[in-house]
Every structure is written in structure tokens, then in C-alpha cells.
N, C-alpha and C positions, 0 to 999 in steps of 0.2 A: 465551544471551539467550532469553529466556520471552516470547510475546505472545500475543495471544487470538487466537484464530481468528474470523474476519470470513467473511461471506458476499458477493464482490466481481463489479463487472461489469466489463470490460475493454476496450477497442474495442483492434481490429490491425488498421493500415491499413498498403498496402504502402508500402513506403521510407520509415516512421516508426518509432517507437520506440512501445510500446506505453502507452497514455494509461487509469488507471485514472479510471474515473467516476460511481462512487459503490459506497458499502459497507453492512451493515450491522454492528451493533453494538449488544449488548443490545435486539436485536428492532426498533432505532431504524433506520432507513432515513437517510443521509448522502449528499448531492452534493456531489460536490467543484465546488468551484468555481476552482481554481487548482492546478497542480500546481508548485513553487518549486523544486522541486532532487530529481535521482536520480542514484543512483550504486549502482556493484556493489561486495560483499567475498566474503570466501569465511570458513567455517567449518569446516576439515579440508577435505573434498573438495566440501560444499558449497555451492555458489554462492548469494547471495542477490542479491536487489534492490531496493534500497529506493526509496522514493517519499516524499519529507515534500511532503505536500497541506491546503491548508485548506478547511475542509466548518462550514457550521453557524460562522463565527465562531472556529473550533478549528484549531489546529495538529496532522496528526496525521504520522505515519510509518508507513507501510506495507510492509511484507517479504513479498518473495514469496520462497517455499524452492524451487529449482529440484529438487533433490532428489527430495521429495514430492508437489511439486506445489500448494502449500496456501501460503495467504494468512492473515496478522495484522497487528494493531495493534502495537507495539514502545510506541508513549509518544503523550502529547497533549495540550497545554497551552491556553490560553485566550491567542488572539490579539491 
């Protein structure tokens, strides 16, 4: 699976799950305004996790590679 790399800010608060809140994307700045559903999989040994969040009206998903360390978009449709 291919996604673009995103510029992401994150809040960790203790005893929560970590809450992404807002991205960029093609120089565009994005707040999420809802985050609807996360869940983890794995890809050989590495872990991801995604996030489907809507920002701007958009449905997007977000993958974090634990791996690497590095953030992308996966997909995102018009809500």
C-alpha cells in the first residue's frame, strides 16, 4: 500500500490513545475535525495504524508506519 507522506501534529495524552489533529497535504493545512474509526494491521513485521478522520468536508485515512516512523494519506473521498 502507497500513500503520500503528510506533514502531522499529534496530541499524547496519558491514559488515551493518541488523537491526530490536523495534517498537511499539498502545502494545504487540514483540521480534523472528527476522528470516526482507528484500528491497527500489520505488514510483515510492520505495524501500522490507521486513523479514517474527516478534515475540510473530506473523508481521509491516515497510516502511521511504526516502523519508520512516518505519516501518510492512504485514500479520501468527498463526505
Amino acid at each position: 500500500m502507497v500513500g503520500i507522506p503528510v506533514r502531522i501534529a499529534v496530541v499524547f495524552e496519558p491514559d488515551k490513545k493518541a488523537r491526530p489533529v490536523w495534517f498537511e497535504l499539498n502545502r494545504q493545512k487540514h483540521v480534523i475535525t472528527e476522528t470516526t474509526y482507528h484500528w491497527r494491521d500489520k505488514v510483515g513485521d510492520t505495524a501500522l495504524l490507521h486513523y479514517a478522520v474527516t478534515a475540510d468536508g473530506t473523508l481521509y485515512e491516515l497510516v502511521f508506519n511504526a516502523l519508520d516512523q512516518s505519516w501518510t494519506v492512504h485514500r479520501h473521498e468527498m463526505a
